[in-house]
N, C-alpha and C positions, 0 to 999 in steps of 0.2 A: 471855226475854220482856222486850222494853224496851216504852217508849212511844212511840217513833220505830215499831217493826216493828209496832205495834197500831194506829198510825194508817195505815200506807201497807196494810196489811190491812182494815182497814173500808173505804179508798179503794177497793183492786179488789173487795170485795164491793159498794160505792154501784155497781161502774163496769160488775156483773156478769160477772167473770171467774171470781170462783169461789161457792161457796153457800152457807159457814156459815163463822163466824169464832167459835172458841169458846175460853173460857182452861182450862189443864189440867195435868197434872204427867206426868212420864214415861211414865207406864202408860196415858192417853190424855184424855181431856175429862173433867173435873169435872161429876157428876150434881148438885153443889150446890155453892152459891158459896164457893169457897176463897179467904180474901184471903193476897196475900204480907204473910209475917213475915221477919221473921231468920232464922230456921229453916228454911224451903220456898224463899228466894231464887232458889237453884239448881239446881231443881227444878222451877220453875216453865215452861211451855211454850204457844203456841200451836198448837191445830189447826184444820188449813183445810180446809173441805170443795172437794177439785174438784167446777167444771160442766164436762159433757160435752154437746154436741152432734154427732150422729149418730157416736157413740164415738170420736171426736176430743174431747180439749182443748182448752176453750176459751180456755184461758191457754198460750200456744203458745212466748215465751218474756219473761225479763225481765234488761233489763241494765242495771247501774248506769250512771251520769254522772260520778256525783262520784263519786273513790273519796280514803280519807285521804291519798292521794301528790298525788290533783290534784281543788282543788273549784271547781266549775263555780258561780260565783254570777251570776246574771242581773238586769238592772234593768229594771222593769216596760217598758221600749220594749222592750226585747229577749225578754223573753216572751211583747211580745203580735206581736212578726216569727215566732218560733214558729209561731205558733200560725196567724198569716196564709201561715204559706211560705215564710217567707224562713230559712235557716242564719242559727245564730248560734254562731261560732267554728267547733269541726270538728262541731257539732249538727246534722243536717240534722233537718227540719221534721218536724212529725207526719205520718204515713200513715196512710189509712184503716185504722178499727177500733186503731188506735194510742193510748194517755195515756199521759202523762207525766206525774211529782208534783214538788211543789216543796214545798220548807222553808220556811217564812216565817221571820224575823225574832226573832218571839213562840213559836217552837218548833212551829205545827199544821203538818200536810200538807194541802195541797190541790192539787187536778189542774189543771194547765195552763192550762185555756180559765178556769176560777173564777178564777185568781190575774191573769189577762188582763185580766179581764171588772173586777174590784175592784183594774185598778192595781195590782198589789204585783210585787212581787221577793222574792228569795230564792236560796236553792240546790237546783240542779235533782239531785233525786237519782237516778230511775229511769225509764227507759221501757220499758213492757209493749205488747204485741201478741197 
């Protein structure tokens, strides 16, 4: 459990792809708030509730952008061609029912069209479908 995968986590719950984002340890979601220590570090886990529409997955799949061999950093022109339709680099554009997150700067996640929308750049991490 870092705070990179608990932000892009609450993103696709804002974004409705899946239903519950809850913190927990191995054995499955905490019934009462555990903080981490030194001691639970590694131990510590999130779980996701899947959304299902008519017994399909609604999170259908998700792939990185940036990976640690190669990161994809975008400057707000290029985020908001995204987002308008245009490729940027081998990125082709968003698709219907598509988001994509971006890293800002200051460390939060936000989705694509927000980071457009408020000018910013960053590094594009993931696109979900």
């Amino acid at each position: 459990m870092t705070k990179l995968h608990l932000q892009v986590a609450l993103g696709l719950y804002k974004e409705g792809f899946i239903s519950s984002v809850q913190r927990g340890d191995l054995k499955g979601p905490d019934r009462i708030y555990t903080p981490n220590t030194a001691d639970n570090i590694s131990t510590r886990r999130i779980w996701l509730g899947l959304k299902y529409h008519n017994f399909n997955s609604v999170l259908k799949s998700m792939h990185l952008v940036s990976k640690p061999s190669r990161r994809v950093i975008a400057k707000p022109n290029a985020i908001k061609d995204l987002v308008a339709g245009k490729p940027f680099r081998q990125i082709q554009p968003l698709a219907m029912g598509e988001v994509m997150f971006v890293r800002l700067a200051d460390g939060d996640v936000v989705e694509v069209q927000e980071a457009a929308k408020k000018n910013l750049g960053g590094e594009i991490l993931c696109r979900v479908n």
